[in-house]
C-alpha positions in Angstrom: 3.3 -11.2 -15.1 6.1 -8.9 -15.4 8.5 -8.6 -12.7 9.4 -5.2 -13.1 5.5 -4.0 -13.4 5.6 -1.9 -10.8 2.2 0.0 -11.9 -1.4 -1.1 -12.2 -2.1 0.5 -14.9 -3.8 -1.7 -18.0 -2.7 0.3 -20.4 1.0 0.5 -19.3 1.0 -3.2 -18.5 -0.6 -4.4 -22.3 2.0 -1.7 -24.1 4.8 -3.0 -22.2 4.1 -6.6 -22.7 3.0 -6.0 -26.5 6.4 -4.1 -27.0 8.1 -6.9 -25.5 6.6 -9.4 -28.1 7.7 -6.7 -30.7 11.2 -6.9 -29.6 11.2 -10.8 -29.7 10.0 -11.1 -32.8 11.3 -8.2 -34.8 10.5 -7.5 -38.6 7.3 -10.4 -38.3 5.9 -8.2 -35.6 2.1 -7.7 -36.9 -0.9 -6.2 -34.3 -3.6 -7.7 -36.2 -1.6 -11.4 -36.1 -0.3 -11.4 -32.3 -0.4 -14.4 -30.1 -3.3 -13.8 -27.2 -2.1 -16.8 -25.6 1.1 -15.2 -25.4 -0.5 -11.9 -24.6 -2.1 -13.5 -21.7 0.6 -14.9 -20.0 2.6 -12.1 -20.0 -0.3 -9.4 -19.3 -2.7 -11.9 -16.7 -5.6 -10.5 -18.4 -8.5 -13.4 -20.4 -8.3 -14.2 -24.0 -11.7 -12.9 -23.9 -10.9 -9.4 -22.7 -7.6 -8.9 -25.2 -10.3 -10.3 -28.0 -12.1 -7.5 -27.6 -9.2 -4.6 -26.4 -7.3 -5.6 -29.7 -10.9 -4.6 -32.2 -9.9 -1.4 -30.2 -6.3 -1.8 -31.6 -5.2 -2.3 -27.6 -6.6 1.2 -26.6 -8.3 0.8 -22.9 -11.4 2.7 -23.1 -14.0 3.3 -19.9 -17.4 1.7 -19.4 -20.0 3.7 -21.6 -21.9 4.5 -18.7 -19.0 5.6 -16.7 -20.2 9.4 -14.9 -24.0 8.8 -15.9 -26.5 8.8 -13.0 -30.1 7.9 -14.0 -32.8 11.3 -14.3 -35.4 9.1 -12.4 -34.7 6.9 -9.5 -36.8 5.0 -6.8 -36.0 7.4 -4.6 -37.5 10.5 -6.9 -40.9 10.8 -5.9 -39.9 10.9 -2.4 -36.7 13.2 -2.3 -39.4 16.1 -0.7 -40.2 13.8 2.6 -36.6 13.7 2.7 -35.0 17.1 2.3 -37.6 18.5 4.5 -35.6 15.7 7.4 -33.1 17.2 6.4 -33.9 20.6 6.8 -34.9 19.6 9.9 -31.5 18.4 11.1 -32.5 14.7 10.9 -29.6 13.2 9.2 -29.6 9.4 10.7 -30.6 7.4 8.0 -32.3 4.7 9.6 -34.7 7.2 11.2 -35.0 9.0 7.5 -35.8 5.5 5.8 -38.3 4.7 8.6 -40.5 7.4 7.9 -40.2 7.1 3.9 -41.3 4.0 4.5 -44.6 5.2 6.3 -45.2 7.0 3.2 -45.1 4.1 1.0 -41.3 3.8 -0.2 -40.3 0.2 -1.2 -36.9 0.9 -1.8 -33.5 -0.1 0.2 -31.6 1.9 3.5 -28.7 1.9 0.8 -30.2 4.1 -1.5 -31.4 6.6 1.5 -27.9 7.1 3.0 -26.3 7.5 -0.4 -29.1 10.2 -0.5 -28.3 11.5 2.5 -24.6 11.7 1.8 -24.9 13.5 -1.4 -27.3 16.4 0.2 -26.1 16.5 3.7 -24.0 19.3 2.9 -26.6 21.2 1.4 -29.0 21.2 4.6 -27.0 20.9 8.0 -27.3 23.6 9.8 -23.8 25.6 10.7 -23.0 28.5 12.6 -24.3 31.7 11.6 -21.7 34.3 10.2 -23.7 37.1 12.1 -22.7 35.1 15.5 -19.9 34.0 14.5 -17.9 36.8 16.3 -19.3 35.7 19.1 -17.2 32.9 19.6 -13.8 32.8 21.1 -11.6 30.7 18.6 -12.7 33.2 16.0 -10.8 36.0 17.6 -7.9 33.5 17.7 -7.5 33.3 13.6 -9.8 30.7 12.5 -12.5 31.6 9.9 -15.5 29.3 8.7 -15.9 28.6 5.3 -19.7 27.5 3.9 -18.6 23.9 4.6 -18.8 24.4 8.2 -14.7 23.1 8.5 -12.7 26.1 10.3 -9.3 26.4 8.9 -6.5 29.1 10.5 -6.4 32.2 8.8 -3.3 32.9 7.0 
């Protein structure tokens, strides 16, 4: 490895350590004809992996999938049991995940709280604005945005 890599980023690291080898060798510098081996030692990263970053001319590229969340999950059939909890101010997803499972859902307590963490926001109940004069810290310069986190007013 490089003792002046200071960054983790792959790109950075396999450009740095590619124009190293470019300095060394000079003139018989050639992309398509550089040592992995080499490559390897300096960069810490498998032959395997720089086999298949150099058909990509060294470019890194994401995972394909990278942002893509499935249209259909286990979960799909029963997101109405669920948001009605929710509506109801039952956020604890053990108790959520009990009662899916009296209706028949076979999947994991992993998959419920991720649930639950995505739409939490969406159905916890928060002070009304109508009352929220009613309450003394309001009067003191703090508002209360949709989120339900009060911030001073500038």
């Amino acid at each position: 490895m490089h003792e002046d890599a200071t960054c983790n980023d792959l790109q950075e690291i396999i450009t740095q350590a590619i124009n190293e080898i470019k300095q060394e060798q000079g003139e018989n510098f050639s992309l398509s004809k550089i040592n992995l081996a080499e490559l390897e030692r300096r960069t810490g990263l498998s032959r395997s992996r720089l086999r298949r970053l150099k058909e990509n001319n060294f470019i890194v590229t994401p995972h394909g999938r990278t942002g893509q969340k499935a249209t259909a999950t286990i979960l799909t059939g029963y997101s109405g049991i669920i948001d009605g909890l929710l509506q109801k101010g039952v956020t604890n997803s053990s108790v959520c995940f009990e009662r899916l499972q009296e209706a028949g859902y076979t999947g994991g307590l992993t998959t419920v709280k991720t649930y639950i963490a995505d739409h939490r926001v969406f159905f916890v109940k928060y002070f009304s604005l109508k009352k929220a004069s009613e309450f003394p810290f309001f009067s003191k310069g703090f508002s209360l945005p949709s989120a339900g986190i009060m911030h001073p007013c500038a």
